[in-house]
C-alpha positions in Angstrom: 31.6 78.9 79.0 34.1 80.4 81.4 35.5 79.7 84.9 33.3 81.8 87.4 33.1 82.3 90.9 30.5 82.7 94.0 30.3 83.5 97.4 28.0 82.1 100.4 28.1 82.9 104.0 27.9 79.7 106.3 27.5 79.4 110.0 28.8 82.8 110.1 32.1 82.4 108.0 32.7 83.5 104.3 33.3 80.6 101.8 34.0 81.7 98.0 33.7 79.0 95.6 35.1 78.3 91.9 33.0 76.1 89.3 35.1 75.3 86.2 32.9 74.1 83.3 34.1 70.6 82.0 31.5 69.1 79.0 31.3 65.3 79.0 28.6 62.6 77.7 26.0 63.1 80.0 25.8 67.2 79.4 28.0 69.5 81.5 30.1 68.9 84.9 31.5 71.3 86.9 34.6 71.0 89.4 34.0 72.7 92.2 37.2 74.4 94.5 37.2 76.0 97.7 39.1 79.3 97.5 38.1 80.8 100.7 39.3 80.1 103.5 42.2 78.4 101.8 41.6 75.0 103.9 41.5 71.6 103.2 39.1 71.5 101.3 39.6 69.0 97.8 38.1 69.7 94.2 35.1 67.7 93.9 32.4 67.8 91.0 28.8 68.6 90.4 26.6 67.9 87.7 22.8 68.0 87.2 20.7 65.4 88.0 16.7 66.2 87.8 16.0 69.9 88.6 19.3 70.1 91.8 23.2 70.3 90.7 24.6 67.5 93.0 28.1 66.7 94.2 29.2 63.5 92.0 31.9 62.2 93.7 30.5 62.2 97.3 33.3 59.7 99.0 35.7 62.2 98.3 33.9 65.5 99.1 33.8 66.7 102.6 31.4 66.3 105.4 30.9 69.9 105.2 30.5 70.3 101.3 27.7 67.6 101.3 25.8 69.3 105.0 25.5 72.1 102.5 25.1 70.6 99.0 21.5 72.5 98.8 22.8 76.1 99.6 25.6 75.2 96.8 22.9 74.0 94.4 21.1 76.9 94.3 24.3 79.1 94.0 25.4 77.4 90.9 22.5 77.3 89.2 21.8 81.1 89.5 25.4 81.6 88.5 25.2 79.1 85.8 21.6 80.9 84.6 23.3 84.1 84.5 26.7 83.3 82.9 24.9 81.1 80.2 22.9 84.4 79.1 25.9 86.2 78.5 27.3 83.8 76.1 
């Protein structure tokens, strides 16, 4: 599976987000980087856990990445649905 990308509008501002695929034990991960606005934001991962992609490594992610781990849930799994049909 390839890197793709996806875009959300929150609180008015344009954030596009890039989910790199990254296979381990427990299925697949994905990092997750903020590439607009170039802030400073850090890479932080999410994987699945029941039917919601979650952020795994909440101590580092932002305050604003986890306020909005929903809207990002839903975002990767309809890119992940889409980009898995492809292949």
């Amino acid at each position: 599976m390839r890197t793709f990308y996806g875009d959300l509008t929150i609180n008015e501002g344009y954030y596009r987000f890039c989910f790199q695929p990254v296979y381990c034990s427990n299925g697949i991960r994905f990092f997750v980087k903020v590439v607009h606005p170039p802030k400073r934001f850090r890479v932080f991962e999410m994987e699945q856990r029941s039917e919601q992609w979650r952020v795994v490594n909440a101590p580092k992610a932002d305050d604003f990445i986890l306020a909005h781990e929903a809207r990002l849930s839903v975002l990767l799994e309809e890119l992940y649905k889409k980009n898995s049909a492809v292949l």
